[in-house]
Each structure stands twice: as structure tokens, then as C-alpha cells.
C-alpha positions as CSV (number, residue, x, y, z in Angstrom):
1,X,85.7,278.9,27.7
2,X,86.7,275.3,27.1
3,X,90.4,276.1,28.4
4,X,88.1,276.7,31.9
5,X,86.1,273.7,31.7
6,X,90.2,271.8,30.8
7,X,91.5,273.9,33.7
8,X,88.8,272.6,35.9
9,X,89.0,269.0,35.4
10,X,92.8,268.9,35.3
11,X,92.2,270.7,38.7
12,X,90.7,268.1,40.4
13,X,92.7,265.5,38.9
14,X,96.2,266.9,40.1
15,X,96.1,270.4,42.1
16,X,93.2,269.6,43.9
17,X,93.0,266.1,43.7
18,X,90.8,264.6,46.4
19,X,92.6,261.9,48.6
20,X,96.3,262.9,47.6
21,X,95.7,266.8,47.9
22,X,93.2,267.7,50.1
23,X,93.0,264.6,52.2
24,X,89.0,264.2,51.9
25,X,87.2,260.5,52.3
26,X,90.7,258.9,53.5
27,X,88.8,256.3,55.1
28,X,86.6,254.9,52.6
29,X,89.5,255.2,49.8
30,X,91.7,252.8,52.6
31,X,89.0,250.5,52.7
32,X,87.9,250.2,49.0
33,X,91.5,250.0,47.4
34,X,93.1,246.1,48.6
35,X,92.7,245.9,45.0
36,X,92.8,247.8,41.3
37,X,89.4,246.5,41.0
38,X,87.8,248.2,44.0
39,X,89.4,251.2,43.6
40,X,88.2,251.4,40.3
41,X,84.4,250.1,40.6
42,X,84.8,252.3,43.5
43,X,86.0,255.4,41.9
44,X,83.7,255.1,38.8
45,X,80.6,255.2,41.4
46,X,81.7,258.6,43.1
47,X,82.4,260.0,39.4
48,X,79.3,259.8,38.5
49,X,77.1,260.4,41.2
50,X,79.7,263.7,42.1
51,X,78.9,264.7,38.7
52,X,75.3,264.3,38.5
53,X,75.3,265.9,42.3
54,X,77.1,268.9,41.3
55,X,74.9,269.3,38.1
56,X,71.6,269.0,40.1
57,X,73.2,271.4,43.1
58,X,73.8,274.2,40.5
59,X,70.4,274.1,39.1
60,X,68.6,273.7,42.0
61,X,70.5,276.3,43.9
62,X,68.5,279.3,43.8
63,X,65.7,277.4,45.2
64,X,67.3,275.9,47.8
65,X,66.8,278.0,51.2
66,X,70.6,278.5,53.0
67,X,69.3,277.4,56.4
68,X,69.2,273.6,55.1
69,X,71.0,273.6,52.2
70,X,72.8,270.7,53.6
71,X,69.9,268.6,54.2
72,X,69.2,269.7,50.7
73,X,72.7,268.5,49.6
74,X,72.5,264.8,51.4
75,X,69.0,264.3,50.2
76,X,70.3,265.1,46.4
77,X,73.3,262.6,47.1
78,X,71.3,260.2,48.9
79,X,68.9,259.6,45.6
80,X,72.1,259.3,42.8
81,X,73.4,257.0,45.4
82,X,70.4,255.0,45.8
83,X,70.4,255.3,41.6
84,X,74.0,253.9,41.5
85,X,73.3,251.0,43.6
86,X,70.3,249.6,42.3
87,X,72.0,249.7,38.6
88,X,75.3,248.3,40.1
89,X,73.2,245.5,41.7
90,X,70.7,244.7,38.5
91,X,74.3,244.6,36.0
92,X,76.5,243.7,38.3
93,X,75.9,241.6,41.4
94,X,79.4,240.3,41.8
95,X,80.6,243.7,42.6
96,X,77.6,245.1,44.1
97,X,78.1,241.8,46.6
98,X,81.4,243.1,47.3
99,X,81.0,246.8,47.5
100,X,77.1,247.3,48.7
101,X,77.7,248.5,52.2
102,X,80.6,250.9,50.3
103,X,78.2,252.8,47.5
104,X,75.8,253.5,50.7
105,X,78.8,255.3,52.3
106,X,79.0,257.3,49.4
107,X,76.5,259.4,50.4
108,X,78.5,261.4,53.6
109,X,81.8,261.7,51.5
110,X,83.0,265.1,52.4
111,X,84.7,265.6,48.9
112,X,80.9,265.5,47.6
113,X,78.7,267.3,49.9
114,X,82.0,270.2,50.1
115,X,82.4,270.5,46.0
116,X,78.6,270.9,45.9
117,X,78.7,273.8,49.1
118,X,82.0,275.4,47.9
119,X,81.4,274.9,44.1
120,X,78.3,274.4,42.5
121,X,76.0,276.1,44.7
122,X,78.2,279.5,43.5
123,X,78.3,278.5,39.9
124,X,76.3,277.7,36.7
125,X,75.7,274.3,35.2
126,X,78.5,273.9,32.8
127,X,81.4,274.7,35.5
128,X,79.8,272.6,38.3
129,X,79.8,269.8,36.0
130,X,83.6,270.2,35.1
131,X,84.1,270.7,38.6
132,X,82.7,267.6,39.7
133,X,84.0,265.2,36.7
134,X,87.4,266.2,37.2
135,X,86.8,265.6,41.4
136,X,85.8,262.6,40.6
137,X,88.5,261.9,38.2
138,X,90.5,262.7,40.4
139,X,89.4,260.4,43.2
140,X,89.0,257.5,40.4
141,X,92.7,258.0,39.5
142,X,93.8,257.9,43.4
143,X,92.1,254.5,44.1
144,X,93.0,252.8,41.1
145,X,96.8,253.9,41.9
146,X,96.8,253.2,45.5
147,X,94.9,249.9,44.7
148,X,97.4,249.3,42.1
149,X,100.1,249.7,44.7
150,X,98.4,247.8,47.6
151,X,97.7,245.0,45.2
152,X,101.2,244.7,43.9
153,X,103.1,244.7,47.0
154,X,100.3,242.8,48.9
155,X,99.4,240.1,46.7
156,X,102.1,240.4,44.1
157,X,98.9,240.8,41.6
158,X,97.5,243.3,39.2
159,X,94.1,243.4,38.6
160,X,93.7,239.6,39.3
161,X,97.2,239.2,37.3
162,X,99.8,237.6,38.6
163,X,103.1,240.0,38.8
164,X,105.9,239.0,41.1
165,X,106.9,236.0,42.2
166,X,108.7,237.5,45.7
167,X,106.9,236.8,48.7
168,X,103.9,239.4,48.9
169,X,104.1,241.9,51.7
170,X,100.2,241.0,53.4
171,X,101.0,244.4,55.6
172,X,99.4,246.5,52.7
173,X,96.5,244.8,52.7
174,X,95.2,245.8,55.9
175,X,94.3,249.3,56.5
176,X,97.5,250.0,57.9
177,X,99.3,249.7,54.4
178,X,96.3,251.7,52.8
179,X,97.7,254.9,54.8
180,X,100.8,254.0,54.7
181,X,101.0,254.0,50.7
182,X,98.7,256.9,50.4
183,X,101.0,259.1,52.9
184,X,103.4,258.2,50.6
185,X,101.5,259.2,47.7
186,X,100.7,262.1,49.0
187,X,104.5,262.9,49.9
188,X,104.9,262.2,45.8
189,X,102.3,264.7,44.8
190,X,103.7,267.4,46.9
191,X,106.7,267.0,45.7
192,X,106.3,267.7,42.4
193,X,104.1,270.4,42.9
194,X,107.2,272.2,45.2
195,X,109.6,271.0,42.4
196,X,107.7,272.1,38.8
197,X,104.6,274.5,40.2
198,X,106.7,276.3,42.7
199,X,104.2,274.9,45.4
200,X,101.4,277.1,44.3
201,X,98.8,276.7,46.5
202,X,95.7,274.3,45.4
203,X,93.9,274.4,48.5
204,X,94.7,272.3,51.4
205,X,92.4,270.7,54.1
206,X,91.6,268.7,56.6
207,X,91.8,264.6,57.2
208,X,87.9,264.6,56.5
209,X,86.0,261.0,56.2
């Protein structure tokens, strides 16, 4: 039972990972990650609200009537979302000052509202959770590595920490250099899954916002 739970999360985090797999919330992960520290408040938001969705989805889901399940699903997003922001604004106003507009957008992210339709409204509580950590993981790992990416190349900076002293390339951070590293990225991830997993398939899909 816990190898399940391992498989899970380790899912999300590399066969199914979010942003570099199956190409959900590309938008909002261009437009959080100029920097390691975005893509990390960022990614740490969705993580837990994915988590606590998924949790609450299972539950919940013999109660919830098919016909607006989705409704149902936003609504249930909408409130750990509005949970996420007022904590991020009470302990952190710095971030929430950079980010606020952001967390609201969390609440249409199709890798949520699709892991809580596909996943844990078919599953029990224990599963959907694992499901959605590892999702979010997953997604948390993505925009802390493209951040780390954009950052370097675009500011020649780490975190805040000065790296390089070559002329930084500005082109990466603008939106343009957000795709352009994550198409890359994405290039990297199916590579070695062709090369070591034999290209297996870990569910594909759609350019989704």
C-alpha cells in the first residue's frame, strides 16, 4: 500500500508532471517564474490547496450530484484559495503584494479542477491525497526549475544571489523566454523518458491554462 501512495507522488512529480508533461497551467507557470522565488511561493500555494482540494473532492464525492460537479469543484477550490490568500497576506505581505492577483488565478488552473474530475472523485481519501501532493510537487519542482533558469540567464541571479558576471540575457524574462525555456524543458523530460522508460506512456494533453 505505501509503494502506491510512493508510485503516486513520484507520478506526478516526473511521468505526469504538470507543466513539463502534460502541458496544464502554462500560462500562469510563464508568468510566476522571472524568478526562483515566485516559482517557489507560487508552487507551494498550488501544493497545498491541490492537496486539500483533492482530499475534500474524495470525501465529498458521493454527495456531489454529476450534473454540477464542476461548480462543485470550483466552489471547493475557490474557498482553499481564498484560505491561502488571506494566510499569505496576514504572514507574508511582501509576497502576497507580489503574487495577490496570482493565488486568485489559482482557482481555474486546469491541473486542479482535472486531478479532482479524473482522480479523486473516482478514488478514496488516502490516494486522492497522494495524487494531489505529488501534482503539486510536481508543479512546485517545474517553477522553481524554470524560475531557476529564467533567473540565471535573465538576471545572472539565483534566488536574489548574484551568479554570473556575463551580461544577462533580459529575453528570458519576458514571457517569451518563459516558453521558450519550458519548451525546452519539456524537450529534456521527454527525452529521458524515450531514453530510460522506453517512452511509456504517462498521459499526454492539451496546452490548457
Amino acid at each position: 500500500m505505501a509503494a502506491s501512495y510512493k508510485k503516486l507522488i513520484l507520478n506526478g512529480i516526473f511521468s505526469e508532471n504538470p507543466v513539463f508533461r502534460l502541458a496544464l497551467s502554462l500560462c500562469p507557470a510563464v508568468a510566476v517564474t522571472t524568478s526562483v522565488r515566485n516559482g517557489f511561493l507560487m508552487g507551494v500555494a498550488v501544493l497545498c490547496v491541490m492537496t486539500m482540494v483533492n482530499i475534500t473532492v474524495s470525501i465529498l464525492r458521493n454527495l456531489i450530484n454529476p450534473k454540477v460537479r464542476i461548480p462543485a469543484y470550483i466552489l471547493i477550490i475557490a474557498t482553499y484559495v481564498s484560505i491561502t490568500e488571506m494566510m499569505m497576506r496576514a504572514y507574508s505581505r511582501t509576497a502576497y503584494k507580489q503574487m495577490g492577483l496570482y493565488i486568485q488565478l489559482i482557482v481555474v488552473f486546469a491541473i486542479i479542477i482535472s486531478r479532482a474530475e479524473l482522480f479523486a472523485s473516482r478514488n478514496k481519501v488516502l490516494p486522492s491525497a497522494a495524487d494531489g501532493f505529488g501534482m503539486g510537487l510536481g508543479f512546485l519542482g517545474a517553477l522553481v526549475l524554470v524560475g531557476a533558469v529564467r533567473e540565471l540567464i535573465g538576471k545572472g541571479s539565483i534566488a536574489g544571489f548574484h551568479i554570473t558576471a556575463s551580461s544577462p540575457l533580459l529575453i528570458m524574462v519576458l514571457p517569451t523566454g518563459g516558453f521558450f525555456v519550458i519548451g525546452l524543458l519539456m524537450g529534456l523530460f521527454n527525452w529521458i523518458d524515450q531514453r530510460y522508460y522506453g517512452g511509456r506512456p504517462g498521459g499526454g494533453g492539451g496546452g490548457h491554462h
